[in-house]
Steps between C-alpha positions, in 0.01 A plus 500: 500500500236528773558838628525590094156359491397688832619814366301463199157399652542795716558721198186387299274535829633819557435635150195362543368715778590818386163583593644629827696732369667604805715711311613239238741354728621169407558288874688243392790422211457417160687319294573689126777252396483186281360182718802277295770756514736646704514808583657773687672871432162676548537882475219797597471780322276816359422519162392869322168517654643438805366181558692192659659233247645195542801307351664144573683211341333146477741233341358151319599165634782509184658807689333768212474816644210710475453849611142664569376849592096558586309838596240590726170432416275736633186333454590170626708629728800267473757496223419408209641254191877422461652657229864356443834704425731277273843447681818289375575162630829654666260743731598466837228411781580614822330688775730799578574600111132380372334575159290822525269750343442901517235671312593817338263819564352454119432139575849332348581187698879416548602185608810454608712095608821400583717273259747232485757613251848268423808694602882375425551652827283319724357095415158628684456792211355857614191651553379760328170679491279476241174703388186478285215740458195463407231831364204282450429345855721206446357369135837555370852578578805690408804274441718459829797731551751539799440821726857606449499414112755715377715423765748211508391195767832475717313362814210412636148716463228372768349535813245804324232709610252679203236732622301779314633882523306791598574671126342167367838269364611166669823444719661243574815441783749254515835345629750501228849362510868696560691273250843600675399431847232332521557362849447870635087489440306585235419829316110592551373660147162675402331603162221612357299467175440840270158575360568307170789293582632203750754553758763783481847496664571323842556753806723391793318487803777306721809368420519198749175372625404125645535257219182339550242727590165643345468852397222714593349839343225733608347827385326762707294629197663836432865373322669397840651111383692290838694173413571307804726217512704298767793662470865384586712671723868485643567232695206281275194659661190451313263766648231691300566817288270710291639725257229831399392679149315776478456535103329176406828303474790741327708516795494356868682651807748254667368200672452513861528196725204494791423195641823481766425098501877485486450167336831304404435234337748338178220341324203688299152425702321550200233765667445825352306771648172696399452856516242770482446851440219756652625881449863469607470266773630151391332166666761160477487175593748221494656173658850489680687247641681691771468418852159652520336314197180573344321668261516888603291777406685909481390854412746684352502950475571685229899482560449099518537483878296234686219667757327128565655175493275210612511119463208377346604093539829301648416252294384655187623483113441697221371814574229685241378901597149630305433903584124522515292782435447665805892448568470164725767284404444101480854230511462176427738220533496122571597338897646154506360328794453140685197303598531138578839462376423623179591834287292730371491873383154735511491850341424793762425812394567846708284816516706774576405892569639711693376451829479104485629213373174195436562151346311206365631113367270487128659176417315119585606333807822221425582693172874519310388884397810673451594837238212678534438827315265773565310716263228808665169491271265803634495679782489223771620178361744324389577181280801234677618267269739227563683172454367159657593146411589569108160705516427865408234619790369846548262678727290829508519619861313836646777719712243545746520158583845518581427599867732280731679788721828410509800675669799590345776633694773696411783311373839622588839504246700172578823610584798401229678288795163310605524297157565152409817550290584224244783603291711264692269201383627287241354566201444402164321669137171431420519363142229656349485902635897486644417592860705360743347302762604387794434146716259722743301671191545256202234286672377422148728214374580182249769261504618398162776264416598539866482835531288742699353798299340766700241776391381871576146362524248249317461659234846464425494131557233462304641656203799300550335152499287602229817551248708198609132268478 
C-alpha cells in the first residue's frame, strides 16, 4: 500500500510539472488501475489513428470481473478514462491467453476473451474465444459470439493474438485442439474479419504446437502477415517457429522453426514469443529454458533464416518487441532478481539497431513488475506498461534515453546432445491443460487427499485451486 501511494504522489507531481516539457516524457510509473481492485492482464495496442491504447482486467473483492480499455490522450498526455467491455462471469483471467482489443482501420473496436465453457468430456470445461465489437468508441456493444461460430467446439480455443491488418480487418491467432490426439500438441489457427462481417473460416497454421504458449502476429504494412508460436517438434522440442503470408491472411507458407534452442522440456512454460515486421526482415524475441536460458533476441531473412541471434537477459521472462519509426527495435521483459534475501522482478527495456544493442531498468527499485508490454507512440518514444503487486502501472519513456551500451554476443545453436533430456522422468498430467509433467518440471504442485498434483506452470495451479475452492 505504500509504494501504491508512492507511485501515485509521483504521478500527480509529475503531471504537475509538465511545464518542462522535456518532450512529454513521463519519469516515473503511474498507476491507471482501480486503488481497491485487482488487477492484471494489461495489453498495448494502436488504435485507428495510430495512437497507443490500453486494456486490462481489475476484479472486485466478490471476484466480479471487469474488463477496461482507455486511449491516448493527446492533450494530457496520458491515457485517458476507462471505458469497460462487458465479459461473462466464465471469462478466463490469465496472463498468457489475456482479454484484448484491436481497432479496425474505420475505427471498429473488437474485443476479444477467453471462456470457461462445461464439457462432458473434461470436469474443467473448455475454453473458447469469445468477441464483441463496438462502432461507437465503446458506448455500446454487439452481443458476444465465438471466433469460430459456425464451427463445432471439440477442444480447447485460447492462448490468442488479435492485431490490425494492413487492408484494415482484425485477426486473431490461436491454439486449438486435435480432438483425436490431443497429446501430440495443439493446432495453431488464424482468421480474419470481412468488411461487414465477424470472423470467417479458421486456417491451419500448425498442426502440433506447445500446448501452452501465446501466439504472436505482425504486419509489415504492405499485406505481409507472420504468426509465430513455440512450436513442438520430434522428440518434444519446444523451439520458436514463424509461419509467413503474403496476401493479408488467405494463405501462409509452411512454418519454419528458427530458434535452434533445442529445448526439451514435457511441461508447457507458458511463454510465448513477440514478433515484428520492417520490409521482409522479421525481429523476435522470446524465453527458453534450454541450457542457455534467457530471453533472446533474432533477425530473421526473407527465407526465415536467422542472420543475428543475441541474448538480451539469462534471467529474463516475457519478452515484448515494438518496431519504431526509424526501424530501431525496443524488447522488453521482466528479470527476477535477489537483494537481501528477498525476490523481486524490474522491467528492462532494450534499444536495438543495427550496429548496437543499449538498455535501461524503467521500473522502481524492490518492485514485483513482471508482463510488461510495449506500445511505440511517435517517432522516439515509447509507452511500457506492466503488472506490479495487483496494480496496473505504465510509463512514457523517450528511446533516446535508452543509452546503456550493452554487448551482445553471438549466441551459438545448442547442440541436440548438450540437452537436459527428461522423458525418462516420472511424470504425471496436468489436470487442467493435459500436459504431462514431470518431478523435475512440475515444480508447481498440491497435495490433495494424499496425493501430489503437479502443474505446467502457475497459472495452471491457479486455475485449479480456483475450481475446487
Amino acid at each position: 500500500m505504500k509504494k501504491l501511494i508512492f507511485y501515485t504522489v509521483i504521478a500527480i507531481f509529475l503531471h504537475g510539472c509538465d511545464a518542462l516539457d522535456r518532450g512529454h516524457t513521463v519519469q516515473d510509473p503511474v498507476v491507471i488501475s482501480g486503488t481497491k481492485s485487482t488487477a492484471s492482464c494489461v495489453f498495448l495496442t494502436k488504435d485507428n489513428k495510430g495512437l497507443p491504447a490500453i486494456s486490462w482486467i481489475e476484479q472486485d473483492s466478490l471476484k466480479n470481473k471487469n474488463f477496461y480499455f482507455a486511449t491516448w490522450d493527446t492533450t494530457a498526455h496520458r491515457f485517458g478514462a476507462a471505458i469497460s467491455i462487458p465479459i461473462e462471469a466464465n471469462t478466463s483471467i490469465h496472463e498468457e491467453g489475456m482479454p484484448k482489443v484491436a481497432f479496425k482501420g474505420d475505427g471498429t473496436i473488437v474485443a476479444i476473451y477467453e471462456t470457461s465453457v462445461p464439457s462432458s468430456t473434461s470436469k474443467w470445461g473448455l475454453s473458447d474465444i469469445q468477441y464483441t465489437m463496438s462502432n461507437d468508441m465503446g458506448k455500446t456493444w454487439t452481443e458476444r459470439k465465438s471466433i469460430q461460430a459456425d464451427a463445432p467446439l471439440l477442444g480447447s480455443r485460447s492462448f490468442a493474438d488479435i492485431i490490425r491488418l494492413d487492408d484494415g480487418e482484425i485477426a486473431v491467432s490461436w491454439l486449438d485442439t486435435n480432438p483425436i490426439h490431443a497429446e501430440l500438441g495443439r493446432p495453431v489457427k488464424f482468421a480474419k474479419t470481412g468488411s461487414k462481417t465477424g470472423f470467417g473460416d479458421a486456417l491451419l497454421i500448425d498442426s502440433a504446437a506447445c500446448q501452452c504458449c501465446r501466439t504472436a502476429m505482425s504486419t509489415n504494412g504492405k499485406g505481409q502477415v507472420n504468426v509465430a508460436f513455440r512450436d513442438l517438434l520430434p522428440g518434444s522440442v519446444r523451439d520458436i517457429s514463424i509461419s509467413v503470408s503474403l496476401d493479408n491472411g488467405l494463405k501462409f507458407n509452411e512454418p519454419t522453426p528458427f530458434s535452434n534452442d533445442h529445448w526439451v522440456i514435457d511441461g508447457c512454460p507458458h511463454n510465448g514469443p513477440s514478433v515484428v515486421l520492417h520490409n521482409h526482415t522479421k525481429y523476435v524475441s522470446w524465453y527458453t529454458g534450454a541450457k542457455q536460458g534467457g530471453v533472446y533476441y533474432a533477425e530473421l531473412d526473407g527465407n526465415n533464416r536467422t542472420v543475428i541471434k543475441r541474448e538480451l537477459s539469462p534471467a529474463g521472462r516475457f519478452a515484448q518487441l515494438e518496431l519504431m519509426p526509424n526501424g530501431d527495435r525496443i524488447a522488453t521483459f521482466d528479470v527476477s532478481y535477489e537483494k537481501e534475501g528477498a525476490a523481486f522482478k524490474k522491467i528492462m527495456v532494450n534499444r536495438i539497431n543495427d550496429q548496437e544493442f543499449f538498455e535501461k531498468e524503467i521500473s522502481l527499485p524492490l518492485s514485483h513488475a513482471s508482463y510488461p508490454v510495449i506500445a511505440a507512440l511517435g517517432k522516439d518514444q515509447i509507452v511500457v506498461a506492466w503488472v506490479d503487486d495487483n496494480k496496473i502501472y505504465y510509463r512514457l519513456e523517450n528511446t533516446k534515453a535508452i543509452n546503456k551500451a550493452v554487448h551482445k554476443a553471438d549466441v551459438k545453436s545448442i547442440s541436440r546432445k548438450e540437452t537436459n533430456l527428461s522423458a525418462n522422468l516420472p511424470s504425471s498430467t496436468d489436470p487442467i491443460c493435459g500436459m504431462m509433467v514431470s518431478a523435475e518440471t512440475g515444480t508447481e504442485q498440491v497435495v490433495k487427499n494424499g496425493k501430489t498434483i503437479r502443474f505446467c506452470s502457475p497459472a495452471c495451479k491457479r486455475a485449479f485451486l480456483s475450481k475446487t475452492d
